[in-house]
N, C-alpha and C positions, 0 to 999 in steps of 0.2 A: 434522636441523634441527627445533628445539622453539619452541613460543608463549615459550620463557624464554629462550632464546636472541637475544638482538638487534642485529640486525643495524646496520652504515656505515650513517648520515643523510646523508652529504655527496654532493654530485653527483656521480655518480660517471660513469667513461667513457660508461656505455650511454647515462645520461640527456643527454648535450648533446648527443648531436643533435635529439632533442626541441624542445632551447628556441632553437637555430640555427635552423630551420624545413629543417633537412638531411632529416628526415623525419616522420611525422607519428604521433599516436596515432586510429586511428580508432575511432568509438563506433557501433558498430549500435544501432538505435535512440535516437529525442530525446523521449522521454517524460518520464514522472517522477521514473524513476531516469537517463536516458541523458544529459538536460542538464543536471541540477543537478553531473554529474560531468564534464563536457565545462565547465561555470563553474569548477570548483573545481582540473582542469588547468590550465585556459586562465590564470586567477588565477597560478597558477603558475613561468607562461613555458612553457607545453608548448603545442606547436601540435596544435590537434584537427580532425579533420576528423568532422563527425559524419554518419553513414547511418540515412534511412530513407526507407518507402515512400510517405509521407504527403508528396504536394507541397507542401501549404498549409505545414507543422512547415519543411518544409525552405526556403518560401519567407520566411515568419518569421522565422528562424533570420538567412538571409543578409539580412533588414533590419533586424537586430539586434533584434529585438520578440518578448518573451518572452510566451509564453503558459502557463507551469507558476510559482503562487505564490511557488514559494520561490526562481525565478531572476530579481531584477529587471534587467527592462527595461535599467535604464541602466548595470548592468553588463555587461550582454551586448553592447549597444550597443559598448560601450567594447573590447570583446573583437575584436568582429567588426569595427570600423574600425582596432585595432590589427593586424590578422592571424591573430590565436591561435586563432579560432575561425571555421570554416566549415561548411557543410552541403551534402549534394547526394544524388541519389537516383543516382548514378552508380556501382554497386556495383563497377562495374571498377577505380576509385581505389582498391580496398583495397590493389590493387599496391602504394600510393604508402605504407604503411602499415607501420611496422616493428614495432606494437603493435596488439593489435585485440581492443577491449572489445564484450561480447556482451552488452546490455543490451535484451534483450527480452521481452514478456509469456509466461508460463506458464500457463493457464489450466488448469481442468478443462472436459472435457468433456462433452456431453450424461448420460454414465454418472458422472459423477462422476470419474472417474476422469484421468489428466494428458494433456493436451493438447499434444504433445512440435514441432508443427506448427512455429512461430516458433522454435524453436532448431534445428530440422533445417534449416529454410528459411535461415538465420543462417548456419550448418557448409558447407551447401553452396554458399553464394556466397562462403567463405570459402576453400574448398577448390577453387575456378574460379579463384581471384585468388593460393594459395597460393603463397609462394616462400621459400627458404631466410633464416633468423633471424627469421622471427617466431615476433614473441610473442601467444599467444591467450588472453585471460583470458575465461571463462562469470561473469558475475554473475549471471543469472536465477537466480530459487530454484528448484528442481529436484528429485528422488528423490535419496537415494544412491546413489552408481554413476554416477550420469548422465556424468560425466566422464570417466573411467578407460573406463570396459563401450560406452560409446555414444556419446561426440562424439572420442573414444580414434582409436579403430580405423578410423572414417573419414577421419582426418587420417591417417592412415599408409598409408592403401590405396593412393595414389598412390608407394609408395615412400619418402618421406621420414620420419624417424625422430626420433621426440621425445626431445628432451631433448639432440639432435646438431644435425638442420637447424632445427626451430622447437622451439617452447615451449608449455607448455600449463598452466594453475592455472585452478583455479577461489575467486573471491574477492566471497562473497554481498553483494547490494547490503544496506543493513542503513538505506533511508532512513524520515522517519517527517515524512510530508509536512503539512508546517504548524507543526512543531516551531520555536519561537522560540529554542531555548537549543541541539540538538543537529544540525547538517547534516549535509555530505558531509565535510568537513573535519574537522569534530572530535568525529566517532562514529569509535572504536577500527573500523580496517580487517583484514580476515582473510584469509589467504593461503595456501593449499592447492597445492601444485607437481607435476607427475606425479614431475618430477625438485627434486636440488636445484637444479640449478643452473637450470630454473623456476620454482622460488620466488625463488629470490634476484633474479631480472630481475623478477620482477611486484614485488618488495618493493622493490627500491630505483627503482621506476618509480613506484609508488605512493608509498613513500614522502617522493619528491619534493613532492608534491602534498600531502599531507594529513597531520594531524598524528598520527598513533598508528598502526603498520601492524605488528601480527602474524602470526608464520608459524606455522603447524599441519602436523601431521606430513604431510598429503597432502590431497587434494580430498576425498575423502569425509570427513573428518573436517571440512574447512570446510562440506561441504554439510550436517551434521549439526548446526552451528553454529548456523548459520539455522533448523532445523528444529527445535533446542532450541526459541530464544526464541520462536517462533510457538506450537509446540505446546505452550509453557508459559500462555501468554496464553489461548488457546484453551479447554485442561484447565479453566483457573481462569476465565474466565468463564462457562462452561460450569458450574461448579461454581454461581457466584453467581444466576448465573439459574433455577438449580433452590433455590438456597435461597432468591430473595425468592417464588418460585411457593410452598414450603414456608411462607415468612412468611406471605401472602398465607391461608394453609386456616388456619393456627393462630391468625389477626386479628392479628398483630405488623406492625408496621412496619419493613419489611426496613433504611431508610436509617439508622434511630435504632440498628437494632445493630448496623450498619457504625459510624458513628461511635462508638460506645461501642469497637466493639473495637480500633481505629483509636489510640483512647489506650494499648494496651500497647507499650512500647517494642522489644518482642522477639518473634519467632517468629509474625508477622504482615503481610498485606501487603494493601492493601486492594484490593479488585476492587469491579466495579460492574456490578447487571442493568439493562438495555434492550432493546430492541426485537430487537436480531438483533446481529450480530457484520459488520464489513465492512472495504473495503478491498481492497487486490489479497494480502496477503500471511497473516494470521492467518484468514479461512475458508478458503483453501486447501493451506496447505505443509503443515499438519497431514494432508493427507488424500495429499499428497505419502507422506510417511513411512507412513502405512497401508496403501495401496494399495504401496507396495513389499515391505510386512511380509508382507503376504497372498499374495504371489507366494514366499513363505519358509513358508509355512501357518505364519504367526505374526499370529494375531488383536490389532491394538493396541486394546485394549479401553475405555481412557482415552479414547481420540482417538475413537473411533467413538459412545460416548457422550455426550461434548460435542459433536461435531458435530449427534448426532438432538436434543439439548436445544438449544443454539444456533439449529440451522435452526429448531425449532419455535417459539421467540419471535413472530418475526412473527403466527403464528395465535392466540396466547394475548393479545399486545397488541388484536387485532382483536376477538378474543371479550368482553375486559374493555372496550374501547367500546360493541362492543351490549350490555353487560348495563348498561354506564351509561347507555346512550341507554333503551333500555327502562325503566332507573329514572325518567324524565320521559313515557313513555310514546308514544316516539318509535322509530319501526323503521330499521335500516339504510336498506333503501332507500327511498332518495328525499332522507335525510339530506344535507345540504352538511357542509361538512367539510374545515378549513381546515388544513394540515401549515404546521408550521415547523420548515423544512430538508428536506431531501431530498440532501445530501451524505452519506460514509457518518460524518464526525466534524465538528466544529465547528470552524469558521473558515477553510473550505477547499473548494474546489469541486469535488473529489472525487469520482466518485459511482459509483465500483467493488465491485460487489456492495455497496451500500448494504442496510439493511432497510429505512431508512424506503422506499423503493420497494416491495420484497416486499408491506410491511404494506399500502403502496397501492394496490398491485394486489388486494390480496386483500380493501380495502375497494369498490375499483371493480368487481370481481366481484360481491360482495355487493349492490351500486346506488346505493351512496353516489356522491353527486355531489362533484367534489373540486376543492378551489383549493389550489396553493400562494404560501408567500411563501420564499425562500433568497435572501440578498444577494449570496451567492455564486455561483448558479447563476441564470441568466438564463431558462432553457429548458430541459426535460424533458418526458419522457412518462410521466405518471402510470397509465396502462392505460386512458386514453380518449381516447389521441389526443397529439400535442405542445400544448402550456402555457407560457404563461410566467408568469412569478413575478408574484404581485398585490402592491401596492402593501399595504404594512403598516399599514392607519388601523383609526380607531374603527368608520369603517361597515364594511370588510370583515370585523372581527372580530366585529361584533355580525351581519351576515346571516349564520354560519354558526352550526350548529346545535351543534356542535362544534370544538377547537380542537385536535388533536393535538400537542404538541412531541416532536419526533420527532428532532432535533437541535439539540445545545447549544450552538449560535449565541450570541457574546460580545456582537455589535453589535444585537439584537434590546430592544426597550422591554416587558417583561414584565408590568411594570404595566401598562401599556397595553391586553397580552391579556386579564387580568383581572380587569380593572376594564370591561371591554366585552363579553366572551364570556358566553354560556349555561352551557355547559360547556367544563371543560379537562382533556385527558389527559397529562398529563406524566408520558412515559416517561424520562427521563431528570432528576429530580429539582431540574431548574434554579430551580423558581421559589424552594425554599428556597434554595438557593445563592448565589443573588442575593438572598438578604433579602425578598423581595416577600412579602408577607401575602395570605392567601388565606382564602376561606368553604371548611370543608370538602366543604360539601354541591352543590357545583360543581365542585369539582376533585378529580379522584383521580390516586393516582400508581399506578407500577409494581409 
């Protein structure tokens, strides 16, 4: 079975009992990726039951009050007084469960390296509740192999035999949180099967649900799916942040030849430098596929080099503040020093491996004294303590000594910061963007 190959759209035997509520799809984890797909079943007519360890997520959940952006409130509401969707931290329910989505975080760990903790923990409560015809989909982003070599062979050690008693695919979550135009729905879905006749149940389970569902010849080829488009984002901004650092030595302005080169119609794709790279999925799947290469003595020399350019942002955005703080003859510390944003993208509250944090830490390191403002984010800890978000006026702008834009916040008054600040560092090129006019001799960019 090929991605060209495509498969029955109709409902077919497996899926009704789904929408009968004869039994259930459960969703380990209700996070970022776990609810917005527990909406988009539940939308569906498929009954979800979703798991996780978080009371609060699960008590939310059962009073239909979304707490993740991109699931409003009143459709979950609507979900959860119709049936279609429940929560509970009862991992024994998975019994109840003829399907069972694995949506949990991946980290790295202190080494950098993959943090396999939340998908073992996942496997082995699934393997306490296991019983013949389920179906098990991993969406965590993962190494290659990860399905087949290691969540594999633990599912079988009790005896039971994939691809005869249960089912096993893996099908990467590909969400892009805060995205107005692309959801869970109608971002093309990927399906990797140990067997076929595993693919064909995730595919026409999934397909019920969402609109475009592709199958790949096996798991590892959908785990590598995921690990393209991060490690392609990754490479390439990784690339642009060493060339606006290149603009930067040779006095060009890095955004004016992005826009210039932005107008050929071919063989072009525009990237953009800022502060550091974030999010749960582009700093780490990349480091995913390296640290697996390495265990193969195969050096991925791309990825490991965008990651040492990437990570170092933070400390070069930091450096290019003190050298413009000392252009007024002002030293880090003791500086105030006001961020706007502290999610890791704009319009979204977010703040998974964010930089603008890093950068803040590594400004409250240095003694800068620090306020933020994110409309988004209510409370954080900037590296001296929890904070919450100040009020956006003329006086807060004008008592700091500096303004950092640190994220490109759509609902933010720009004029406002610069028509009131001392200085502004805009790392993210917002203020032309927004038209706003500026003295150069105040504000620098990236």
């Amino acid at each position: 079975m090929s991605i060209s190959e495509p498969l029955t759209t109709t409902t077919s035997e497996y899926v009704r009992p789904f929408l009968s509520g004869a039994t259930k799809l459960g969703i380990i984890g209700q996070g970022y990726v776990g609810l917005p797909l527990a909406e988009a079943f539940g939308l569906s007519g498929v009954h979800v039951l979703g798991f996780d360890v978080d009371p609060r997520k699960v008590a939310d959940v059962n009073r239909g009050v979304s707490y993740i952006g991109d699931v409003p409130t009143d459709s979950l509401a609507r979900l959860v007084n119709s049936g279609h969707i429940a929560a509970t931290e009862d991992f024994s329910r998975l019994s109840e469960c003829e399907a069972i989505s694995v949506c949990v975080p991946t980290p790295l760990d202190p080494r950098r390296e993959p943090d396999m903790s939340y998908i073992d923990a996942a496997v082995s409560t699934i393997i306490e509740n296991l019983r013949p015809g389920q179906l098990i989909v991993l969406e965590s982003t993962t190494y290659p192999g990860t399905t087949t070599k290691h969540v594999l062979p633990r599912l079988e050690a009790g005896g039971l035999k994939c691809g005869v008693d249960f089912y096993l695919a893996f099908s990467p979550e590909r969400v892009d949180p805060g995205n107005p135009k692309y959801g869970v729905k109608n971002t093309a879905k990927i399906i990797g099967g140990v067997t076929e006749e595993c693919a064909r149940r995730a595919y026409e389970l999934y397909a019920h649900a969402l609109d475009d569902v592709r199958v790949v010849s096996s798991p590892t080829a959908a785990e590598m799916v995921k690990l393209l488009e991060n490690t392609f984002r990754a490479v390439n901004i990784g690339f642009i942040n060493e060339f606006a650092i290149c603009c930067r030595r040779l006095d060009v302005d890095v955004w004016e030849v992005i826009e210039a080169a932005k107008t050929k119609p071919f063989g072009f794709m525009p990237f953009y430098p800022g502060p550091g790279i974030g999010g749960h999925c582009i700093p780490i799947d990349p480091l995913y596929l390296s640290w697996a290469l390495r265990a193969l003595q195969h050096p991925a020399k791309f990825i490991e080099l965008a990651d040492l350019v990437n990570t170092g942002m933070p400390q070069y955005v930091v450096d290019l503040i003190i050298d413009q703080l000392n252009g007024v003859a002002k030293p880090l510390r003791g500086s105030k020093i006001l961020l706007l944003g502290v999610a890791y993208k704009e319009d979204i509250d977010d703040m998974r491996e964010s930089p603008a944090l890093e950068v803040a830490h590594l400004l409250a390191h240095g003694g800068a004294e620090l306020s933020y403002h994110d409309p988004h984010v209510p409370d954080c800890n900037l590296g001296q303590g929890p904070q919450h978000s100040v009020p956006l006026t003329a006086e807060t702008i004008a008592a700091s000594d500096l303004v950092l834009i640190a994220t490109a916040h759509n609902n933010i008054d720009y004029k406002l910061v610069v028509d009131n600040a001392k200085l502004v560092f805009d790392a993210k090129n917002v203020l032309r963007r927004n038209g706003v006019e500026f003295d150069p001799a105040k504000v620098r960019l990236i």
